[in-house]
N, C-alpha and C positions, 0 to 999 in steps of 0.2 A: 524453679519449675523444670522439670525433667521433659523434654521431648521425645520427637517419638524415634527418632534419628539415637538419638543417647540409648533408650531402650531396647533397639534394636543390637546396638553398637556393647549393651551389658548382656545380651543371649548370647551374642556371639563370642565376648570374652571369656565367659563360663566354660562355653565350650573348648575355646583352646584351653585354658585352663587345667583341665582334665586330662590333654595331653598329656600333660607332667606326671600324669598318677605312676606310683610305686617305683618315680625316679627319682621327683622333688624332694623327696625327704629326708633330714630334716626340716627342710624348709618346706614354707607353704606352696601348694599349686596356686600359681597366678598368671591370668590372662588381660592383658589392655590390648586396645585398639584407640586408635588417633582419629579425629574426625578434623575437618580441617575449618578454617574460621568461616565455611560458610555452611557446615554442617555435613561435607560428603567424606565417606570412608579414604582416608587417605594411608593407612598403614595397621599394622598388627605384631603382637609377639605373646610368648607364653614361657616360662622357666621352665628349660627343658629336665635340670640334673640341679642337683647341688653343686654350688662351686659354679656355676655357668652365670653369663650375665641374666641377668632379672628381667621378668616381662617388660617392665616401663621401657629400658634401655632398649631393646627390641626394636620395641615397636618406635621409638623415636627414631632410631636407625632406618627403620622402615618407611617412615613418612617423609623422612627428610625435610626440608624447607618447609613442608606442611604442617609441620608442627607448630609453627609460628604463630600462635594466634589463636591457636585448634584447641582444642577439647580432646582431655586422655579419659579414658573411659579405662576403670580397673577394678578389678574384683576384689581387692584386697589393698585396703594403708600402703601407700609408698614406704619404705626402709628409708630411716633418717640416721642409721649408724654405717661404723665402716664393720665389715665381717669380710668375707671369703670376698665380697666385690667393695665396692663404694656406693653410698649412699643414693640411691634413689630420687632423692628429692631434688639433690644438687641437679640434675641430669635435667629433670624436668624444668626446672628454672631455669636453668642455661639453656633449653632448646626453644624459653618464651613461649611455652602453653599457657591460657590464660584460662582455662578452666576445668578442673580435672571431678569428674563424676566417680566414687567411690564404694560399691555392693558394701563393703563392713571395716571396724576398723580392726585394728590388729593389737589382740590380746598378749603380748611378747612384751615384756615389758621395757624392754629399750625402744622400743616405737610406741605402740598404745597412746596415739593421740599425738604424740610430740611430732612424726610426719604428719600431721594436716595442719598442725597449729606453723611449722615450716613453711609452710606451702601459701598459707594464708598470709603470714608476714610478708613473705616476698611480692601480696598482692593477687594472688590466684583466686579465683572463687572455687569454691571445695565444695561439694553437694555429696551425703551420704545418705543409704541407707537403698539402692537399689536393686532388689533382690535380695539383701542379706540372707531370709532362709535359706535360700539357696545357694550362697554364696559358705555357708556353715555347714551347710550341710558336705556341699563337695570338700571343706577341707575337714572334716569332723577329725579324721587320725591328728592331724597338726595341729589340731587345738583339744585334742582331750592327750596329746605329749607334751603339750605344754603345761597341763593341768596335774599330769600321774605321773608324767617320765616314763611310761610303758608305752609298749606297740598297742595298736588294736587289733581285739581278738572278736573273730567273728566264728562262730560255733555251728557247722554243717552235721546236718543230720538226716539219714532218710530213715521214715518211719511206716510202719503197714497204718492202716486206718484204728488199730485199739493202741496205736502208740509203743510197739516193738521193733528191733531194733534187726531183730534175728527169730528163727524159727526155736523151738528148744535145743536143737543140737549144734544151734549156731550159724546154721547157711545162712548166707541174706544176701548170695548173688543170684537174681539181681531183684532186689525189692523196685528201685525205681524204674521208671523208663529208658530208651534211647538219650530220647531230648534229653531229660535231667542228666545221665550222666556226660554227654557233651556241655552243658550246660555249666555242671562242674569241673571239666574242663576251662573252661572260659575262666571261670572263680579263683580257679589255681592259678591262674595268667597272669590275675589282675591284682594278687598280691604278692608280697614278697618273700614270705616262708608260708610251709605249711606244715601244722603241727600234728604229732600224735603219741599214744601209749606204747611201753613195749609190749603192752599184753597184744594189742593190734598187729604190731609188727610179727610177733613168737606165730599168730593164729593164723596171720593174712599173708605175712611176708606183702606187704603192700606195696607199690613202683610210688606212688602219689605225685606223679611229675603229670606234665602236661601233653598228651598225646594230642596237638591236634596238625592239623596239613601244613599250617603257617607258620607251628613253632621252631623258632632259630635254636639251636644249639646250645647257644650260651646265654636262653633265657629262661631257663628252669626258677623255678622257685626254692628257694633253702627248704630242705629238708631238715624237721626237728623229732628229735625220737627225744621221749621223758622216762627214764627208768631207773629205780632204787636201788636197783642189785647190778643193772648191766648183764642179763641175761636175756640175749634175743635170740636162743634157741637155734637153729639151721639156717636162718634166715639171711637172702644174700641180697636179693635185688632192689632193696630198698637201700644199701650200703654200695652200690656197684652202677646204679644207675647213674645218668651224668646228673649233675650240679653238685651242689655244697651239701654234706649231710652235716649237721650238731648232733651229738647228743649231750643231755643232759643229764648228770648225774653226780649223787651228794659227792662231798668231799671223800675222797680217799678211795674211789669208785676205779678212777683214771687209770689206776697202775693195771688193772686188768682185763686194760683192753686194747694191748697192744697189738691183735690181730683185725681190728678194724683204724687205728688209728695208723696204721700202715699201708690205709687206701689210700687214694691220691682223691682230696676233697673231704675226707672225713675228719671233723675235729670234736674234744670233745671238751665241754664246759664243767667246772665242779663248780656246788653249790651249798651254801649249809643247810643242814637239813632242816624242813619245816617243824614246828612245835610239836610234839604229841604222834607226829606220824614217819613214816619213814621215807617217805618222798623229800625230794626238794622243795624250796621255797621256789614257789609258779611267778611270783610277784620279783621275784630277784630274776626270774629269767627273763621277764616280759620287760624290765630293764635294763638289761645288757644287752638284749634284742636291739628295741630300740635304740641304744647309743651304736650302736655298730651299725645302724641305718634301717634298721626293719623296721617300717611303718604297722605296717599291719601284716597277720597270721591269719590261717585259715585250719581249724582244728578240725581234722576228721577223726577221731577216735571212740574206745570202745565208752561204757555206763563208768568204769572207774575215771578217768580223768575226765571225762566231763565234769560228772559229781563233784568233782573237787574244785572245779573252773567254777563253779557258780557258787558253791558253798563259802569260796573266797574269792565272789563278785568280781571277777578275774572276765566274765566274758560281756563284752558288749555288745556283739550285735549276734543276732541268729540266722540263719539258712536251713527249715525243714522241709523236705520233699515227703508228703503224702501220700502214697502209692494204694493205690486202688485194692490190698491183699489184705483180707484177717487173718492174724496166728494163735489167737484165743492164749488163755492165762499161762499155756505154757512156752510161748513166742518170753523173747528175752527183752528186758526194757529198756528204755533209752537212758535211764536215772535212774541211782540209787539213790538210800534214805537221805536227802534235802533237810531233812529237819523242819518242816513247815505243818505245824501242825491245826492251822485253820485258813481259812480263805483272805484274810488280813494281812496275813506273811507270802500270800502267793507273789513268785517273781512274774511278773508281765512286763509287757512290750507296749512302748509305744513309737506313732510312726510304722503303723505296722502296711504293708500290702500281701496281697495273695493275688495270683495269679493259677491258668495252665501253664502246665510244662509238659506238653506231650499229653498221656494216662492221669500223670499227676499233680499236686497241688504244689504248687512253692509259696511258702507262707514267709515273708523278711520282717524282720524289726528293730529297734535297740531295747536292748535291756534295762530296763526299771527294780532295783533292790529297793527290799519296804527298811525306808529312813526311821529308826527310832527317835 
């Protein structure tokens, strides 16, 4: 039986929880809180970094003696192996918690079960399954790396209302609003790189860092430019701007560009080239991303590499802002030819919300590919 004390005590581990986003990673965001053996909040903790101790240890620290007896409230399986810290479990048993409440277990397969089935030996009473949607949901990167080995790619788009991307000659500043482009400001913050084409870069020279009043210096998000030939035209401020730029580009690309890899931050990535096309493999990027700690990507780019992000199922969630403007047949489209030739093969979203954003619409979702 879950009380209302524990329920309380799993909102608010969620929310530290969250804390952690786009530092945790690789590891899971996790938040517990201690309740003490008579059911009142006696301590809390959340995984700040990788490599840093773990929520559970935290929050014991926190409660101190109140651990004794008390109830851990966690959003996620204790850790019952040694890695960068020490196990988890052990911690909890020597501080004499006798009941610990658990939102989900942990699909990793050196835990998955075998911390509760610990915990329980040692006499604990173990309760699952408190929020889990939502406890999956806040980690979805750490459990769809655990499933693909790739970052998650979330695909921003703003579109007029017939679904263009650009006028015929290409303007499209500014199709959204104020809000939305603050808005994606935020977006950029809250992930760890942010991807796009070098047609974007050659047309836009884009900065795609995070202008807003609170941002710190050295919290930019990696810049990713994807290009075939390694021609980005005139284009400086998207190479010059502060944080980390990548580029990516096929094998044997590297030797000719040695006037960008001579910036201080610029590095660049070779890759073998994809089947049939002349790009890179997206799927080799999106895991070397990941293993070098990029959870998750925010793609703003032009109709060709999107195209291709979805053609090869490559993007998981979406971000389209709506804006209030028609540009009739000859506005420029957000997609090329998909290959979907009836309503059976459309890609949809599920988990979808829409909202305002200022003028316009913010439509969110994950991506759904039709399973043969």
């Amino acid at each position: 039986m879950i009380s209302r004390a524990e329920t309380h005590a799993m909102k608010k581990a969620l929310k530290l929880a969250a804390c952690g986003r786009g530092s945790a990673f690789p590891n899971p965001m996790v938040g517990a809180v201690i309740l003490d053996r008579n059911g009142n909040y006696a301590g809390d903790g959340f995984h700040r970094k990788c490599g840093a101790p773990h929520a559970e240890v935290i929050a014991i620290a926190s409660a101190g003696e109140a651990s004794s007896g008390g109830t851990m409230v966690v959003t996620l399986e204790p850790c019952c192996h040694h890695g960068r810290t020490g196990p988890c479990t052990d911690e909890i048993i020597r501080a004499g918690i006798s009941r610990i409440v658990v939102a989900m277990t942990d699909p990793d397969p050196r835990v998955s079960g075998r911390g509760i089935e610990q915990l329980e030996s040692a006499g604990i009473e173990v309760e699952t399954g408190l929020f889990s949607g939502e406890a999956r949901t806040l980690n979805r990167v750490y459990l769809h790396y655990l499933e693909t080995s790739r970052s998650w790619v979330t695909l921003k788009i703003a579109l007029s209302l017939d679904g263009r991307t650009a006028a015929a000659d290409g303007s499209s500043r500014w199709i959204s609003c104020d809000k939305s482009r603050r808005r994606v400001h935020r977006m950029r913050a809250s992930v760890r790189a942010v991807l796009t084409g070098a047609g974007t870069v050659r047309a836009d020279d884009p900065e795609l860092t995070v202008r807003l009043a609170d941002t710190l210096p050295g919290r930019q998000p990696v810049r990713i430019v994807v290009s075939s030939t390694g021609d980005f035209g005139e284009s400086w401020k998207f190479f010059r701007n502060p944080g980390r730029v990548i580029i990516a580009v096929p094998e044997g690309v590297a030797a000719c560009l040695t006037e960008y890899t001579s910036i201080p931050g610029v590095d660049v990535w070779e890759f073998p080239t994809d089947s049939g096309i002349r790009g890179i493999s997206l799927a080799s990027l999106f895991e070397r991303t990941a293993a070098e700690g990029i959870g998750s990507i925010l793609c703003e780019a032009g109709s060709g590499l999107s195209t291709r992000l979805l053609k090869d199922e490559l993007v998981d969630s979406v971000s389209i802002f709506t804006a209030p403007v028609i540009f009739g047949g000859e506005g420029r489209p957000a997609f090329e030819l998909l290959g979907i030739d009836n309503i059976e093969n459309a890609i949809r979203l599920e988990n979808v919300s829409s909202r305002r954003s200022g003028s316009d619409f913010l439509t969110e979702g994950c991506v759904v590919y039709r399973s043969d």
